[in-house]
N, C-alpha and C positions, 0 to 999 in steps of 0.2 A: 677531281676528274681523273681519271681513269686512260693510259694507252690505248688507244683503238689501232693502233696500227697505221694510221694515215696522218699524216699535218698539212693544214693549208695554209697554201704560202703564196696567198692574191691565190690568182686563177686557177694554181697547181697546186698538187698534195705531193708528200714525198712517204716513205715508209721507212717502215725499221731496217726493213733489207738496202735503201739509200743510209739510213743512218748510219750504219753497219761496216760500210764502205768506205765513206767519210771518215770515222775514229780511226780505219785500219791504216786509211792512207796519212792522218796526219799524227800516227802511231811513230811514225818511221820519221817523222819529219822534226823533230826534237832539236831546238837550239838555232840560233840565226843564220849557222851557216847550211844549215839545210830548208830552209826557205824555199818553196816550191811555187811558179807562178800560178795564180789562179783560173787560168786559162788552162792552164796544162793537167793541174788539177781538176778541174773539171770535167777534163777529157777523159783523165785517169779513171774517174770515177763513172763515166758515162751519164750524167747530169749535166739540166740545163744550169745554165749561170745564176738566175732567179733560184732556182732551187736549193744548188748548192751554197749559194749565199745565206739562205735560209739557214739551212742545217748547220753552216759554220757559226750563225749567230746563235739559235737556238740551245747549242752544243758548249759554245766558249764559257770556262768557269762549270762544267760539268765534267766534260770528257778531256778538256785540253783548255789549257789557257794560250789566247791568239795574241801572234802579233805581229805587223806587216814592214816589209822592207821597200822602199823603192815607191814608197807613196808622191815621193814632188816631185810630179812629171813622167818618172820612170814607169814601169812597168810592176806593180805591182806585185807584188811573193808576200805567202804567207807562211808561219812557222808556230809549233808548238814551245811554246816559254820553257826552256830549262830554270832559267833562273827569274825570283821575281823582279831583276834590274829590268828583265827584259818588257815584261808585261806593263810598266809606270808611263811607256809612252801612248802605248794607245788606250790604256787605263783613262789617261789624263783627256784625251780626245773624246770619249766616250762622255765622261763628265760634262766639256763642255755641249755639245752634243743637247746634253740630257738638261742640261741649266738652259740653254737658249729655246729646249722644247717647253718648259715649264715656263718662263716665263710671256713665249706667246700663249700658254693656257690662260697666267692669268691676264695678259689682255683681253684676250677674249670676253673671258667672266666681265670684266668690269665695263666691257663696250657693251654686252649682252644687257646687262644690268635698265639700261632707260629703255630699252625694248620690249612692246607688245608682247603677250602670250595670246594664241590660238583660242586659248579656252576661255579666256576673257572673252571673246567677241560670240564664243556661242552661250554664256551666260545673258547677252541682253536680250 
């Protein structure tokens, strides 16, 4: 697949000139102690929060590796990884994340498994 220029993100799309804006602003923002909130960022960028959420995830491990300060409780800031000490905590977040989405897939599967199919019932 091919850039088009537009990404949907739910209801909204963002473009290259949103992406553009994003890299430049977390260009500058290199290391934990330049951590910028994401509110502010957002503002910076003239983006809604949906959006620019987007582009931050879509982006992370491309243009910038993320990683957030001030997650328990606090106010949330985000920063570009200078070092990779930095990137292992939400690295490790992300995994679990990703483990606890897989394994509701495979319940799923396996609830799914004694249940009817559709096409069954217009085969009789």
């Amino acid at each position: 697949m091919t850039w088009t220029g537009r990404k949907d993100t739910g209801g909204q799309t963002y473009t290259e000139s949103d992406v553009m804006r994003v890299r430049k602003a977390m260009g500058i923002r290199v290391g934990r102690d330049r951590a910028i909130s994401l509110e502010i960022l957002r503002a910076n960028c003239l983006l809604e929060a949906r959006t620019l959420r987007a582009i931050l995830s879509d982006r992370d491990g491309i243009d910038y590796v993320l990683s957030f300060v001030g997650e328990d409780g606090g106010s949330k800031a985000v920063f570009a990884c200078e070092f990779a000490d930095d990137a292992e905590g939400y690295t490790r977040r992300l995994m679990a994340q990703a483990e606890t989405i897989l394994e509701r897939v495979t319940r799923r599967r396996r609830a799914v498994v004694a249940m009817g199919r559709k096409q069954a019932q217009l085969a009789l």
